[in-house]
RODO-2510 file (C-alpha; in nm, 4 decimals, decimal comma):
residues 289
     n   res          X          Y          Z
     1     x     0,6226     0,6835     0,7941
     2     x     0,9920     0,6591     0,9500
     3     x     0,9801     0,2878     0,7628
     4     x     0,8594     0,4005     0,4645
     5     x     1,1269     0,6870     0,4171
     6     x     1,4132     0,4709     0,5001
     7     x     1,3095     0,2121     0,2700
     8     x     1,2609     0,4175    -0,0326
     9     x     1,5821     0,5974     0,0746
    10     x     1,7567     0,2698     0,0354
    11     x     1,5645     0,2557    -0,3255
    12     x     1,6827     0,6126    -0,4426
    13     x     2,0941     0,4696    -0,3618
    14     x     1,9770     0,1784    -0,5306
    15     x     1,8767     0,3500    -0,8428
    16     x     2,1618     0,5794    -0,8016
    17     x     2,4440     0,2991    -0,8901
    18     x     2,2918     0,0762    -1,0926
    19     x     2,5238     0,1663    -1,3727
    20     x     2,8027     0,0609    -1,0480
    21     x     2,8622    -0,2415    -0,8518
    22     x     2,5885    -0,1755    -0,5813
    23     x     2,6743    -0,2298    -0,2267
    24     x     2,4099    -0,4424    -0,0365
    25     x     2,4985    -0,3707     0,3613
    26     x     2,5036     0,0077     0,2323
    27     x     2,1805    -0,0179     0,0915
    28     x     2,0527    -0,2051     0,4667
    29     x     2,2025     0,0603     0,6382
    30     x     2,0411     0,3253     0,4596
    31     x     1,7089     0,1408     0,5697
    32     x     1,8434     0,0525     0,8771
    33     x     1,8497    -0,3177     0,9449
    34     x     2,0772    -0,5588     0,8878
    35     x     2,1574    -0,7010     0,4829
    36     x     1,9304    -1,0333     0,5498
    37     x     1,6783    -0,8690     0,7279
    38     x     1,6275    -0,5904     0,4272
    39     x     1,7028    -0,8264     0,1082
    40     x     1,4473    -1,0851     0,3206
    41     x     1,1710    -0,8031     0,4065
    42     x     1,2073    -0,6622     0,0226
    43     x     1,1559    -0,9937    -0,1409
    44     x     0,8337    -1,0708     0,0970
    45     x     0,7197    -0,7398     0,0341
    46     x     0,7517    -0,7391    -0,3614
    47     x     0,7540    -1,1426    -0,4421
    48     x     1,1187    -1,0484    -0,6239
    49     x     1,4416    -1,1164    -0,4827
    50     x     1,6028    -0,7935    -0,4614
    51     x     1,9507    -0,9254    -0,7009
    52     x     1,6230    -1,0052    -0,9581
    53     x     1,4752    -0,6418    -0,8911
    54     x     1,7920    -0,5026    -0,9795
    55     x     1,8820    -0,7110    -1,2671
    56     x     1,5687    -0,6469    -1,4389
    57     x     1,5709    -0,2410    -1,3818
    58     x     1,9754    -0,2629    -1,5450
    59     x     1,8411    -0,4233    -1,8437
    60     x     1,5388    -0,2112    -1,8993
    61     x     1,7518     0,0992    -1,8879
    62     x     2,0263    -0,0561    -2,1255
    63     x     1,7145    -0,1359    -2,3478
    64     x     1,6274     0,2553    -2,3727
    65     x     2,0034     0,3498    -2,4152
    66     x     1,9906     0,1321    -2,6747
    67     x     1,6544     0,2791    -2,8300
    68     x     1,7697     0,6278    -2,8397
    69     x     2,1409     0,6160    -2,8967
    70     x     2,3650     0,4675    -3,1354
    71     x     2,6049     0,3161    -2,8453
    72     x     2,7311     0,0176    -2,9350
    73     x     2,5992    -0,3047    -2,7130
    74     x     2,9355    -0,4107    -2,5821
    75     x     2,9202    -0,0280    -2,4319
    76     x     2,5868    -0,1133    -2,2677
    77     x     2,6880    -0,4348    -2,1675
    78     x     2,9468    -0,2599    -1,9734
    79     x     2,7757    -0,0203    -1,8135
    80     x     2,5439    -0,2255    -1,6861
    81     x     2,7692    -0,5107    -1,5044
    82     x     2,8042    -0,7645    -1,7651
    83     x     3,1287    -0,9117    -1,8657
    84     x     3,1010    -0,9974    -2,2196
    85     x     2,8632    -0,8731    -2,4996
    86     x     2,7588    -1,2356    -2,5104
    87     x     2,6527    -1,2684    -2,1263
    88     x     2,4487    -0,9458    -2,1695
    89     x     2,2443    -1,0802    -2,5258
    90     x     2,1686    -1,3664    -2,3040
    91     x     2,0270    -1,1871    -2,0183
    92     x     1,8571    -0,9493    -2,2360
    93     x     1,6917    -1,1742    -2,5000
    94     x     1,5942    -1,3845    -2,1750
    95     x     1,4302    -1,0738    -2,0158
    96     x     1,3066    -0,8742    -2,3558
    97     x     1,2475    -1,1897    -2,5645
    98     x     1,4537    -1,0052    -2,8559
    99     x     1,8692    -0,9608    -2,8970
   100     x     2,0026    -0,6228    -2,7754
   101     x     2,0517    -0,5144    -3,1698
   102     x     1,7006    -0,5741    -3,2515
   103     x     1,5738    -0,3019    -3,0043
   104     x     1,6095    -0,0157    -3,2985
   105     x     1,3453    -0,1808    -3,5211
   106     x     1,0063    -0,0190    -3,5292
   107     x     0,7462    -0,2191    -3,3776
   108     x     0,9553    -0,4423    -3,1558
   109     x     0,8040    -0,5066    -2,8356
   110     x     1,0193    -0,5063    -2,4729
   111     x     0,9312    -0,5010    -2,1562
   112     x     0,9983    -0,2265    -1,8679
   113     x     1,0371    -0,2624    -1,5060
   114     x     0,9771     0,0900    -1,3380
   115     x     1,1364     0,2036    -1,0183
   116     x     0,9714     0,0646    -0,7562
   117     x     0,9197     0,2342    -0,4309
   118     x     0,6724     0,1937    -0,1181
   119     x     0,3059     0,3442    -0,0056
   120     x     0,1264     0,3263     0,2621
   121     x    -0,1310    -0,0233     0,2297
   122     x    -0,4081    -0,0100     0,4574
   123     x    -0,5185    -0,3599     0,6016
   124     x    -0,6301    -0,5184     0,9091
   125     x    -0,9066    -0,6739     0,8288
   126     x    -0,7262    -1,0292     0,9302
   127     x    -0,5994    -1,0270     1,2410
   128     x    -0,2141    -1,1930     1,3129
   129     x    -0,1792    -1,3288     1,6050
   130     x     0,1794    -1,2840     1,7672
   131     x     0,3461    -1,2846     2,1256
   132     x     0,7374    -1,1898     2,2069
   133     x     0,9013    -1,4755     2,4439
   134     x     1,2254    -1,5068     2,5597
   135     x     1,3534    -1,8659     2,5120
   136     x     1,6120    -2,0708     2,6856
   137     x     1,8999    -2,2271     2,4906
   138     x     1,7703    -2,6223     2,3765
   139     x     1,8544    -2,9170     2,1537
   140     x     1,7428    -3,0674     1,8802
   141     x     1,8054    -3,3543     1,5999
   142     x     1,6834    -3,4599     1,2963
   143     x     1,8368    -3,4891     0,9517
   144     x     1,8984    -3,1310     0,7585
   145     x     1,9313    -3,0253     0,3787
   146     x     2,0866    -2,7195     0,2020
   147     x     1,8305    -2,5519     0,0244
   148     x     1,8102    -2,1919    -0,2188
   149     x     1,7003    -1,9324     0,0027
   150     x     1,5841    -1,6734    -0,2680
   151     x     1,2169    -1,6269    -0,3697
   152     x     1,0051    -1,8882    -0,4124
   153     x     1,2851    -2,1287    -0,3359
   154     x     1,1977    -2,2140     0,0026
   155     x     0,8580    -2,2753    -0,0425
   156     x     0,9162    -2,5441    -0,3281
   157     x     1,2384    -2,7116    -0,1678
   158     x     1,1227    -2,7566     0,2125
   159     x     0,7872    -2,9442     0,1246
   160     x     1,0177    -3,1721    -0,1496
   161     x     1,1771    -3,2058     0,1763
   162     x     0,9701    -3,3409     0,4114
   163     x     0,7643    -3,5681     0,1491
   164     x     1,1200    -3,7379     0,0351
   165     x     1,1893    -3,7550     0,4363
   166     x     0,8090    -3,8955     0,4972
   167     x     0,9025    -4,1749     0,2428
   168     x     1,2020    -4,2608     0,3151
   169     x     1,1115    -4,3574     0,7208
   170     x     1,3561    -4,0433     0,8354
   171     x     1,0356    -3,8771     0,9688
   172     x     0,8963    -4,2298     1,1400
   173     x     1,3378    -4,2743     1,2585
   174     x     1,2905    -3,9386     1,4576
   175     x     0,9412    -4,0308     1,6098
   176     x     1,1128    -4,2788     1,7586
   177     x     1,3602    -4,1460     1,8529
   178     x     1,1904    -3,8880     2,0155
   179     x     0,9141    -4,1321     2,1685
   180     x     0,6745    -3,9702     2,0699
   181     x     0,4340    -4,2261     1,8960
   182     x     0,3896    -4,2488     1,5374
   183     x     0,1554    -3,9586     1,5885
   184     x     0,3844    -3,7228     1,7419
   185     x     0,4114    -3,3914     1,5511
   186     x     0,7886    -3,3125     1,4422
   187     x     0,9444    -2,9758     1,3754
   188     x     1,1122    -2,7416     1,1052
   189     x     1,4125    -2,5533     1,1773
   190     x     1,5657    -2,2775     0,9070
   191     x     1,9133    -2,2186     1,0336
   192     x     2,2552    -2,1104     0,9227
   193     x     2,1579    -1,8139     0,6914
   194     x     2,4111    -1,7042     0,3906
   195     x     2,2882    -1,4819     0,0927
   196     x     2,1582    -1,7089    -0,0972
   197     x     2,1234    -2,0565     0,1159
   198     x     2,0273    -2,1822     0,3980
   199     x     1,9590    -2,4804     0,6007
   200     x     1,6791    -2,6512     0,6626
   201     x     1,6774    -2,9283     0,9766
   202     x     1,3561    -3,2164     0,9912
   203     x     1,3581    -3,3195     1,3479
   204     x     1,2447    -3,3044     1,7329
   205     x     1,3731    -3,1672     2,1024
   206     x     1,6923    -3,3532     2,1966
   207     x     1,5947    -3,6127     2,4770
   208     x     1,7866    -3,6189     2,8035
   209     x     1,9975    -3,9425     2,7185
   210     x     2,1615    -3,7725     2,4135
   211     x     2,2230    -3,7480     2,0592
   212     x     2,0471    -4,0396     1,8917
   213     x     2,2934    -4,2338     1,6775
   214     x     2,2566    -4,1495     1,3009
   215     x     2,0769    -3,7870     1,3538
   216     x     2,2669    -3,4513     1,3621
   217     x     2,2344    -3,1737     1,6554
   218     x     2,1332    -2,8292     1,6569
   219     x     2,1817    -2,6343     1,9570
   220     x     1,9366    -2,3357     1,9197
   221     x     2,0737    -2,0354     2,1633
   222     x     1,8866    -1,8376     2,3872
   223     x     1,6722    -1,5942     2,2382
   224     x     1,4022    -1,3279     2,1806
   225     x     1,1597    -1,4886     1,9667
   226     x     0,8190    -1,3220     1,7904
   227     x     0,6224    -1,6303     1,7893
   228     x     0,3087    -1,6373     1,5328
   229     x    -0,0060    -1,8778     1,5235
   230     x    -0,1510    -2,0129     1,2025
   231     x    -0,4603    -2,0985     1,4338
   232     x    -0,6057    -2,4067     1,4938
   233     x    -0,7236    -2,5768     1,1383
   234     x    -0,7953    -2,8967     0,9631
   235     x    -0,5123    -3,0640     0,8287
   236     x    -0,3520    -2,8960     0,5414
   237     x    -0,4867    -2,5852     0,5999
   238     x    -0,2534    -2,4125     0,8140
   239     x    -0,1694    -2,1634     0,5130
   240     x     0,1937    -2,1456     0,6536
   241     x     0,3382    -1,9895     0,3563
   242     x     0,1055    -1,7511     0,3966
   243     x     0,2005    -1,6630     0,7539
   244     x     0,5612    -1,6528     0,6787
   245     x     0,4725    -1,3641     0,4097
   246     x     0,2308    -1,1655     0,6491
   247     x     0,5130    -1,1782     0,8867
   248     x     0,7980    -1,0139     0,6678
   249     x     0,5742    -0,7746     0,4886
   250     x     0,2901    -0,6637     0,7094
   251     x     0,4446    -0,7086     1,0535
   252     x     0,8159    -0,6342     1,0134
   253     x     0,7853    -0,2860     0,8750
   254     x     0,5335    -0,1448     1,1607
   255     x     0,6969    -0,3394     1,4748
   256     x     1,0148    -0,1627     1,5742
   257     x     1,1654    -0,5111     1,5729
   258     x     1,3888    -0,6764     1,3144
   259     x     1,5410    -1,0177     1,2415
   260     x     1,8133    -1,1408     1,4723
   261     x     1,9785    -1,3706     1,2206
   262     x     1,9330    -1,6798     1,4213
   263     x     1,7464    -2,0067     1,3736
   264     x     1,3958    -1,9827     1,3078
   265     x     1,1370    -2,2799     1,3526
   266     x     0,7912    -2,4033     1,2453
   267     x     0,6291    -2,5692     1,5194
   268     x     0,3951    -2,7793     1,4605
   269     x     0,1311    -2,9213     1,7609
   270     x    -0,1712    -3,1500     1,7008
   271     x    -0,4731    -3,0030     1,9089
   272     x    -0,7030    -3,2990     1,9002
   273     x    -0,9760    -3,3763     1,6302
   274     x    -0,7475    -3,3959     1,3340
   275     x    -0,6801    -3,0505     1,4014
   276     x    -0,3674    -2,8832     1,3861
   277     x    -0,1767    -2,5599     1,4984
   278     x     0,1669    -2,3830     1,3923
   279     x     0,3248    -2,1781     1,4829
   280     x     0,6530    -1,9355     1,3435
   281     x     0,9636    -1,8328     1,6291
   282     x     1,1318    -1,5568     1,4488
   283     x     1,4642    -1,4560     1,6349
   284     x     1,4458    -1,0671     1,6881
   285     x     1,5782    -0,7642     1,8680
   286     x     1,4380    -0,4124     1,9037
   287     x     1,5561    -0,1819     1,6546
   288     x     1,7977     0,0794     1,7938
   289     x     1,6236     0,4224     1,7773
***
């Protein structure tokens, strides 16, 4: 329940200021973790970036202000963050699918977002398999792309990814560099997290002669890891975007853990039989009581 009260507490300060420039790390602190680990958690959670959340609760209040009062739309448009009246008819005819004047017809349809705020779900009828490992500091290469790191983004850009680095030989370039056969199974790595990008690194453990010419490194430190198993499935089934949403909204708020903000890896091992396992290293450290 402690989760659950600090994370609609960080809701009710949300709500509080939307009319104000709202204040991210205050709203993590209020549900005590860190400002990537509760903007991360809250778009598992919901499937909405939390900027989105918040964008789409200013403009349904500025629609009702505009319903029931005669205040003018550049007024509205103020109050609710946006520069010009022109940036706000955007955003609202975008969202309401009508312009900000034509909300005091009768009969015109808009949409409302209502507060959100968090319950108790009761699952556990599919297990997740997890174990917490400390890991020594290691190597690797590859080749690495910035990608979006809100919402969906990830899940669209790092498979465009790897098929434009599966055609282009870069995957078959690190096999062999690697030695590893043209077989071998090759690894993810999501790494140097901002708010709204991150990186994304294609490649394999460093071998002992060096860097190979034409890859970059990536020294991963030594760290705490949760470590999470897709199982062992046919190819293509590994559901790993599944996994990666289980983690952040089913085991994050119950574990007395949270993110580390360090690199995080999909490993990827082939068990024999055209079957396959992965598995997610999440950097973490035990949440302070």
């Amino acid at each position: 329940m402690d989760w659950l009260d600090r994370m609609n507490n960080a809701m009710d300060y949300i709500e509080a200021h939307l009319t104000e420039t709202i204040n991210y790390e205050q709203a993590a602190r209020i549900a005590c973790c860190s400002t990537y680990h509760f903007q991360r958690m809250f778009s598992f959670i919901t499937s909405v970036p939390l900027s989105e959340y918040i964008r789409r609760r200013r403009l349904t209040l500025a629609a009702f202000e505009l319903q029931k009062s005669d205040v003018k739309v550049i007024d509205v448009a103020l109050t609710y963050g946006y520069e010009s009246p022109e940036a706000f008819s955007r955003a609202f005819k975008k969202m309401h699918g009508v312009m900000p004047t034509a909300t005091r017809s009768h009969g015109v349809s808009l949409k409302a977002y209502p507060r959100l705020s968090f319950h108790i779900s009761i699952r556990g009828d599919v297990e997740l398999n997890y174990k917490i490992e400390e890991k020594q500091c290691f190597d690797m290469f590859g080749e690495s792309i910035e990608i979006n790191a809100g919402g969906e983004s990830p899940y669209q850009e790092i498979p465009q990814f790897w098929t434009q680095c599966i055609a282009d030989g870069t995957v078959d370039r690190i096999r062999t560099a690697a030695s590893i056969g043209d077989n071998g199974q090759i690894h993810g790595v999501l790494y140097n997290h901002r708010e709204d990008k991150l990186s994304y690194l294609i490649g394999y453990f460093s071998p002992d002669s060096g860097l190979p010419s034409g890859f970059e490194k990536l020294t991963i430190p030594t760290q705490t890891y949760a470590i999470f198993s897709t199982g062992v499935n046919p190819d293509g089934q590994s559901d790993i975007h599944g996994l990666w949403k289980r983690i952040w909204a089913e085991w994050f708020p119950s574990s007395g853990y949270e993110f580390a903000n360090g690199p995080e890896l999909e490993m990827t091992y082939d068990r024999g039989n055209n079957m396959y396992e992965m598995e997610v290293w999440i950097p973490v450290v035990k949440i302070a009581k």
